[in-house]
C-alpha positions as CSV (number, residue, x, y, z in Angstrom):
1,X,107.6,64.6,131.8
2,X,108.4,64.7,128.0
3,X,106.1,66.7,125.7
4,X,105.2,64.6,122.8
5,X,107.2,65.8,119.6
6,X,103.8,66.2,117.3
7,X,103.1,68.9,120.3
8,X,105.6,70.9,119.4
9,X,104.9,71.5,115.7
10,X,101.0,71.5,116.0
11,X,100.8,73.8,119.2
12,X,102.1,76.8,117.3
13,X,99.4,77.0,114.5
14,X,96.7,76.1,116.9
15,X,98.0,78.9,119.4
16,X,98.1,81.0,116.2
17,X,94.3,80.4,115.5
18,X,93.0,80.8,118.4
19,X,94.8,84.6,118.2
20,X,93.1,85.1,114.9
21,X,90.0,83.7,116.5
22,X,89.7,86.5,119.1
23,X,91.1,89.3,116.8
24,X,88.2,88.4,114.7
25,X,85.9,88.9,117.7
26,X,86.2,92.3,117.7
27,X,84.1,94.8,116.3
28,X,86.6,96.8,115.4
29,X,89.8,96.9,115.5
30,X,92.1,100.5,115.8
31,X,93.2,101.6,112.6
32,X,96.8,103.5,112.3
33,X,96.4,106.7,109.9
34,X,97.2,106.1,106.5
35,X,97.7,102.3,107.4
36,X,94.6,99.6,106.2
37,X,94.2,96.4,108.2
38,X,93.0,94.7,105.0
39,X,96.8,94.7,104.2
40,X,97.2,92.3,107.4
41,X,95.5,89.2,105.5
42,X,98.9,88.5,103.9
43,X,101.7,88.2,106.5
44,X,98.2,86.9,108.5
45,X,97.8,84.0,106.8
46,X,101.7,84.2,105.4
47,X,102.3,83.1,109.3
48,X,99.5,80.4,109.2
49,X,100.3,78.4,106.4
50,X,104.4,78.7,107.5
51,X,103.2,77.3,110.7
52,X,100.7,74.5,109.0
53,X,103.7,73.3,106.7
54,X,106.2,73.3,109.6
55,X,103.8,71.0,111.5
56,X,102.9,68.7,108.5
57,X,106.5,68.5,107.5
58,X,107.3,67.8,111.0
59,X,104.6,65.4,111.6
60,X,104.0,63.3,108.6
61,X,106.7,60.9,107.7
62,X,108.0,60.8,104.3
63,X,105.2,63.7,103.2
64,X,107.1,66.3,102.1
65,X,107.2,67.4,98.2
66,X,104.2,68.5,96.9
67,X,101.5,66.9,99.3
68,X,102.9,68.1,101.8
69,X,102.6,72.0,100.3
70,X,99.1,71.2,99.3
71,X,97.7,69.8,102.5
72,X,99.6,72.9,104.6
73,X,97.3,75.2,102.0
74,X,94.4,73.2,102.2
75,X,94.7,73.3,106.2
76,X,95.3,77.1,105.8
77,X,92.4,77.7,103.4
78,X,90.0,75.9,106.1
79,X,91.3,78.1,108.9
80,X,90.7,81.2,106.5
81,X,87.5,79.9,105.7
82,X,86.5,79.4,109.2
83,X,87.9,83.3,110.3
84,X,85.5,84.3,107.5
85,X,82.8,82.2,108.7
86,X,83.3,83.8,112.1
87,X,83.2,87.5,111.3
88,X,80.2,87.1,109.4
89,X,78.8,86.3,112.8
90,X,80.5,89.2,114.6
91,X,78.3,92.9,115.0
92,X,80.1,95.1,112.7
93,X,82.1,92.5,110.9
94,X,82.0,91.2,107.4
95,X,82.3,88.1,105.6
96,X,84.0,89.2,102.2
97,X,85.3,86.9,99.2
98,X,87.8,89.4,98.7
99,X,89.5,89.0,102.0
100,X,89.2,85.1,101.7
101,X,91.3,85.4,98.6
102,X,93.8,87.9,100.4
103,X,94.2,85.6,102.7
104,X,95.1,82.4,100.4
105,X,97.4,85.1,98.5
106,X,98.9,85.3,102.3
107,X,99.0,81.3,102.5
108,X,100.7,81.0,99.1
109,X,103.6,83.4,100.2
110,X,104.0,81.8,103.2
111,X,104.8,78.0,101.6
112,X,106.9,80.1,99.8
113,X,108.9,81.2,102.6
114,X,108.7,78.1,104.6
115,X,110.3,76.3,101.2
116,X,113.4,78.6,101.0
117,X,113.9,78.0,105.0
118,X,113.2,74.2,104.5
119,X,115.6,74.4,101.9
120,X,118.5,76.3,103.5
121,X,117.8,73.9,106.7
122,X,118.7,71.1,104.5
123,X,121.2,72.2,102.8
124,X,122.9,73.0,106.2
125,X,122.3,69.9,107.5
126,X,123.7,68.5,104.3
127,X,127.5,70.7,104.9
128,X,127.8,69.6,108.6
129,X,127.2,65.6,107.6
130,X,129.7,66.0,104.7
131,X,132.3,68.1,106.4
């Protein structure tokens, strides 16, 4: 049986929040000396919105450019909102602005990435039709 092809760009985000989902579900989580899990928000999110613009990229035909950046953050931004949503409702967890914002910071970085790998993929793909 063949796997559809959108399943294998939109399974790994939703795998991925459904992790962050039940990390959030702890109370707390064990904290390394001299190591702060607020630092996590970055590559966090950094992952998510790699993920989200993989899948949209993959997905969408002829969305790529801009829209394509901005709906990956806009899909990461919800699932950051939702995380935050969801600790707020976990005993000895927090909802905090502050982490919401780490975590876009996180999303931002990751578009970055996924753009320099789009962009080496293509430019590969370029070399072995040309040579």
């Amino acid at each position: 049986m063949k796997v559809p092809s959108w399943w294998r760009f939109w399974a790994p985000p939703a795998v991925y929040f459904i992790l962050i989902f039940i990390l959030s579900s702890f109370s707390t989580l064990p904290e390394p000396p001299g190591f702060s899990l607020n630092t996590l928000h970055y590559p966090e999110f950094a992952v998510m919105s790699f993920l989200l613009a993989r899948a949209v990229h993959g997905t969408a035909p002829g969305r790529s450019g801009f829209g394509a950046y901005a709906l990956s953050f806009l899909l990461t931004a919800v699932v950051a909102a939702l995380d935050e949503l969801h600790q707020a409702m976990v005993p000895g967890r927090l909802s905090d602005i502050r982490d919401f914002v780490h975590d876009l910071a996180g999303a931002a970085g990751g578009l970055l990435l996924w753009g320099i790998w789009r962009e080496g993929a293509l430019r590969l793909e370029r070399r072995r039709k040309t040579g």
